[in-house]
Phi, psi and omega in degrees: 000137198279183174295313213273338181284314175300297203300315183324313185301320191279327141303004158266332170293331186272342187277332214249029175061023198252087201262318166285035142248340181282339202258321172300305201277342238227320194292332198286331175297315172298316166260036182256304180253056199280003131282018191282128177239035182263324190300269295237323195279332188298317185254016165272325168311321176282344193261333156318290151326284196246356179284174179202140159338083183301132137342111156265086177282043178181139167303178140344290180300317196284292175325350174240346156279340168316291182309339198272324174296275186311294199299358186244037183051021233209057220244326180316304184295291186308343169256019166280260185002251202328274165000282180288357167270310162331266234295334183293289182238078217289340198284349174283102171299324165318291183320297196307309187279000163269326190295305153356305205261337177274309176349294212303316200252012175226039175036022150282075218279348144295294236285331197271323183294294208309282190301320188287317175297331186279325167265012151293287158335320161252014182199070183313325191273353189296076161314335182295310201293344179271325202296309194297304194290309230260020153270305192301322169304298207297323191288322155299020183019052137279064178259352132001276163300335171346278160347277216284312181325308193299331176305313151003296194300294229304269212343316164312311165217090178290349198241008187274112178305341192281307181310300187318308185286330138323268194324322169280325174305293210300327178280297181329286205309330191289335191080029173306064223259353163293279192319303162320308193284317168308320167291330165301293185333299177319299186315333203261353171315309223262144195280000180262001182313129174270177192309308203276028200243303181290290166318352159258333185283307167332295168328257195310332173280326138325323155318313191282004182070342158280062196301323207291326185283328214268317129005274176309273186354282213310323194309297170310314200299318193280008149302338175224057177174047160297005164247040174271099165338322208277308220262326183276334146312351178223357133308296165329294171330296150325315185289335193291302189320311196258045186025026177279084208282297186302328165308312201297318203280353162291327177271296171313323181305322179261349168288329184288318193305325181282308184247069189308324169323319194302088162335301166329283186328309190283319168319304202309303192310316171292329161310332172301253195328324178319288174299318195281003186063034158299042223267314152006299165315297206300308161329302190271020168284294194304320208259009182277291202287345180301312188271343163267005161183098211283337172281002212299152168258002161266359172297307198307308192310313175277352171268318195300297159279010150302322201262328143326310178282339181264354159119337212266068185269020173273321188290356211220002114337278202297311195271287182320339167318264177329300158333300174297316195279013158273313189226115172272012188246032194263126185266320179306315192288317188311307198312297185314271195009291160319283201312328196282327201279000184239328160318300176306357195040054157258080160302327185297317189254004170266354197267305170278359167255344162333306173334288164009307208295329189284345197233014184260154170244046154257007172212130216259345179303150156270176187243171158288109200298069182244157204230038161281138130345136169294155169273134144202167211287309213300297185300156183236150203237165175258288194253137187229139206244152178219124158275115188292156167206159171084205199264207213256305174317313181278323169293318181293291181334304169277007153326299161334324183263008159271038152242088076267300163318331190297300191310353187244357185209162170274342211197069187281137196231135201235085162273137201176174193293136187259022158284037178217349200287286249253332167302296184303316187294350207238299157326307207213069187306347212239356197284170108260148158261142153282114151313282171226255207266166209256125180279098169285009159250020161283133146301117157228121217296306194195175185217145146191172181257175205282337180282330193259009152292333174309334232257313149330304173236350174252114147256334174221181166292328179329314178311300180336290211298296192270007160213071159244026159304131191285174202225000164243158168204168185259202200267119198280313170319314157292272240277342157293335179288311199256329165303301182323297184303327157278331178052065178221165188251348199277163173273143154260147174227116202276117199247115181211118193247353174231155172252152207247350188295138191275000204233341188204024170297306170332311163269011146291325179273217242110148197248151168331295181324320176274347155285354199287305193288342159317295167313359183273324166322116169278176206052008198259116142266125162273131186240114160328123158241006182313162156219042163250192188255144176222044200259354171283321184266323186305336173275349151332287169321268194316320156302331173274327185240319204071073163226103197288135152254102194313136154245182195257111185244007173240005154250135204232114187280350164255318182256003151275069188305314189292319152328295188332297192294322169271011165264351172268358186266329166299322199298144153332284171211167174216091175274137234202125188261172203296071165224187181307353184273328162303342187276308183295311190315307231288346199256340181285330184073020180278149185282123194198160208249083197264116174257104169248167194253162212252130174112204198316120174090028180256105203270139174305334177297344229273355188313150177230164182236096200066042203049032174250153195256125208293335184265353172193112191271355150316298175314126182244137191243127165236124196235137166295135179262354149220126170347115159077015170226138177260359201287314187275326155316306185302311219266297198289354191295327184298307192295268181339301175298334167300295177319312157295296213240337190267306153092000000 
């Protein structure tokens, strides 16, 4: 539909008084067309035309006494008074949108969206009033709806820059973090911009990954607020991202110097040691900012998961708690939450705080813009669309519940990475696929995503026990195909020591060199299963030991996942630190041998039972006794492959 199409409609909605649907098309031209400057003119005609004058049924003074009352807890009383001014005149809009607004503050968030909806409804052109609700939603983490509220506001008052800087925080929380930044851009043009408008623009462009920009900015900006604590914080910020750890730990240093008071500040400087395997530094940072602000919730978040990575998840349990119950909107803390309560198989409340995990900016998936049903077991569905989200590794896990899913729809439609097409397909013969966009002229019923099936069917441990049968196997042509091609009477053992995840591969991995007395083991062909290039360190390695690591050269391990898999399906056994290759061994049902670290990359599936692994029981988990040493894990890994498989 052209711009011209829009104005028609929506002045035909304004003619016939249908003024919040005319106000609705008028919005879609603003994001459609958002330099259109006709739209401005368009609505000064209507606010002409048709707004009207609220009754000011209370002075100035009574009105700064309501407020004076709700900031002193006392938010109650004014709505009995309002109330009772209702039930007297339900048509007084002053009354209604105050009432909207004590609800609100008295944290009854039906009773608040509803009078704030009604006095839009009775007074569509009222911008505060778009203002009002689109607080209450974003603090009720709609925001989403916030979102659409707000536009309302900008469209109304088009020349207010504060709103604008609201539609970007709020696209930030959403992790809209392109759309935000485009709207900062616009904001910093203007030469009166304030501080917390430039400190937010920042904020988000780190998000946005872009430090090296984020950098720059500060550098020029900041010639003329070289003591700002805030602005050398978030430089410091930048260096972290870019894992320039002394710069960083140099910028929190001189922002503490300027605001030794500052909680924040001190939280930042330990996430540096944190990162830096400093923890000891970090600790005694966290409990420095603890003590200067005993509520911070990124302090708690952060002692928490220190004490989480360190094996202490009742205590780092105990913290995201306490976090949340300062900010119940805090989505970072829920999201951990969930990993210590599903590390613990407490599925009821890790299942629902998982939910989270979409508004934390710790977790990098998208959710899928779809205006479908959610999937339940309850509802009924024909055709069901199931959407991949998080890495390849996390999609292979949850593979498993799709022979549990089958029993509830006629027709399963898969969109996900397609190197996983031709593995799920071998399974789950009956299946379809989405490639790249999703064809909606298929009737489909409902949506969920293939990670959030878990959420459905593991409620208790139980599930393990009665479906641990492995649930992928590989191509029987290949794999006949690839036995031929090594030809060794030796055990093979399929081998993969590094992760690629950008925020904790380091601490997952491990080098050839620190494997050398495994490798040393005779009767072992050891098989490249990496899916980086390893051809630098393995001719090193062989150069340096004479100990060869075969690769495959007619399997290509990242992007020939279904090779990957039948070539791990030949291997003997497999050994493997905590990436996609462990999900594939472990779905596979191969006997595999998982070095996992014990602090920072130690992921909540990996929980065991006796060293066993609970989601995939061919896996046996060897864990480091201490955070960032590999020694002891090796020795016992060497005592087992003697033990087990050499005798």
């Amino acid at each position: 539909m052209t711009v011209e199409d829009l104005f028609i409609k929506g002045n035909k909605l304004f003619a016939e008084k249908k003024f919040l649907e005319g106000l609705g098309i008028y919005k879609e031209i603003y994001l459609r067309f958002p330099k259109n400057l006709r739209l401005y003119e368009e609505i000064k005609k209507k606010e002409k035309k048709y707004k009207k004058s609220i009754y000011k049924s209370y002075s100035k003074h009574e009105i700064e006494e309501f407020w004076k009352l709700g900031d002193t807890g006392h938010a109650y009383s004014v709505i009995k008074i309002l109330t009772s001014n209702y039930n007297k005149n339900s048509n007084d809009i002053l009354t209604i949108s105050l009432l909207g607004n004590f609800y609100g503050l008295n944290k009854e968030i039906k009773k608040a969206i509803y009078f704030q909806q009604l006095a839009i409804q009775k007074a569509p052109f009222e911008s505060v009033f778009y203002l009002n609700l689109h607080e209450t939603l974003r603090k009720n983490n709609e925001l989403e709806e916030s979102l659409s509220i707000l536009y309302f506001s900008k469209i109304l008052s088009h020349r207010d820059l504060s709103i604008d800087h609201k539609i970007a925080k709020l696209s930030t929380s959403l992790k809209k973090y392109s759309q935000a930044d485009s709207i900062y851009k616009g904001l910093i043009k203007n030469k009166k911009v304030s501080k917390d408008i430039i400190y937010s623009y920042c904020s988000n462009l780190i998000k946005l990954k872009k430090e090296k920009e984020t950098i720059l900015f500060i550098k020029n900006y900041e010639k003329n607020y070289k003591t700002d604590e805030i602005l050398k914080s978030l430089i410091g910020l930048a260096y972290l991202e870019q894992k320039e750890y002394d710069s960083a730990e140099n910028y929190f240093l001189q922002a503490i110097q300027l605001d030794n008071n500052n909680a924040n500040l001190h939280t930042m400087l330990g996430d540096c040691y944190e990162r830096m395997g400093k923890l000891d530094k970090a600790k005694n940072y966290y409990k420095i900012s603890l003590k200067l602000d005993s509520n911070n919730k990124s302090t708690l978040n952060s002692l928490a998961s220190l004490n989480y990575f360190n094996g202490n998840i009742d205590e780092a349990e105990r913290l995201y708690k306490l976090s949340i119950n300062y900010d119940e909107n805090n989505h970072d803390a829920k999201y951990l939450l969930a990993q210590c309560q599903l590390a613990k198989s407490n599925y009821t409340e890790g299942w629902k705080n998982f939910e989270s995990r979409w508004f934390s900016h710790s977790f990098n998936s998208r959710k899928l813009k779809s205006n479908l049903p959610k999937f339940t077991l309850n509802s009924e569905n024909k055709n069901l669309l199931i959407w991949g989200e998080q890495g390849v590794g996390d999609q292979v896990l949850s593979l498993r519940f799709l022979r549990d899913v089958e029993t509830y729809t006629e027709n399963i439609f898969i969109k996900i990475d397609k190197r996983l097409h031709p593995i799920i397909k071998r399974s789950h013969p009956n299946v379809k696929f989405f490639s790249s966009e999703i064809d909606y002229k298929i009737q489909i019923d409902s949506q969920i995503s293939l990670v959030e099936l878990a959420t459905l069917f593991l409620t208790e441990n139980s599930y393990f026990s009665k479906n641990n049968d492995k649930y992928i196997s590989g191509d029987n042509l290949l794999k006949k195909e690839l036995k031929e091609k090594l030809k060794t009477e030796k055990i093979v053992c399929g081998l993969s020591w590094i992760s690629k995840n950008n925020e904790i591969g380091n601490n997952k991995s491990i080098t050839l060199e620190m494997l050398k007395p495994l490798l040393l083991i005779e009767g072992i062909t050891f098989i490249d299963l990496q899916y980086n290039d390893t051809k630098i360190e393995k001719d090193r390695f062989f150069n340096d030991n004479s100990i060869k690591i075969n690769g495959v050269d007619t399997i290509d391990n990242f992007n020939d996942l279904n090779g990957l898999t039948s070539l791990i399906e030949i291997c003997d056994f497999v050994i493997t630190v905590s990436n996609t290759n462990a999900h594939i061994s472990g779905a596979l049902g191969k006997k595999t041998f998982l070095l996992l670290p014990k602090g920072k990359g130690r992921l909540w599936y990996w929980s065991s039972k006796n060293n066993k692994s609970l989601w995939y029981p061919s896996i046996e988990v060897i864990e480091q006794n201490v955070a960032g040493s590999w020694n002891s894990a090796i020795n016992k890994l060497i005592k087992l492959v003697k033990e087990n498989l050499i005798g």
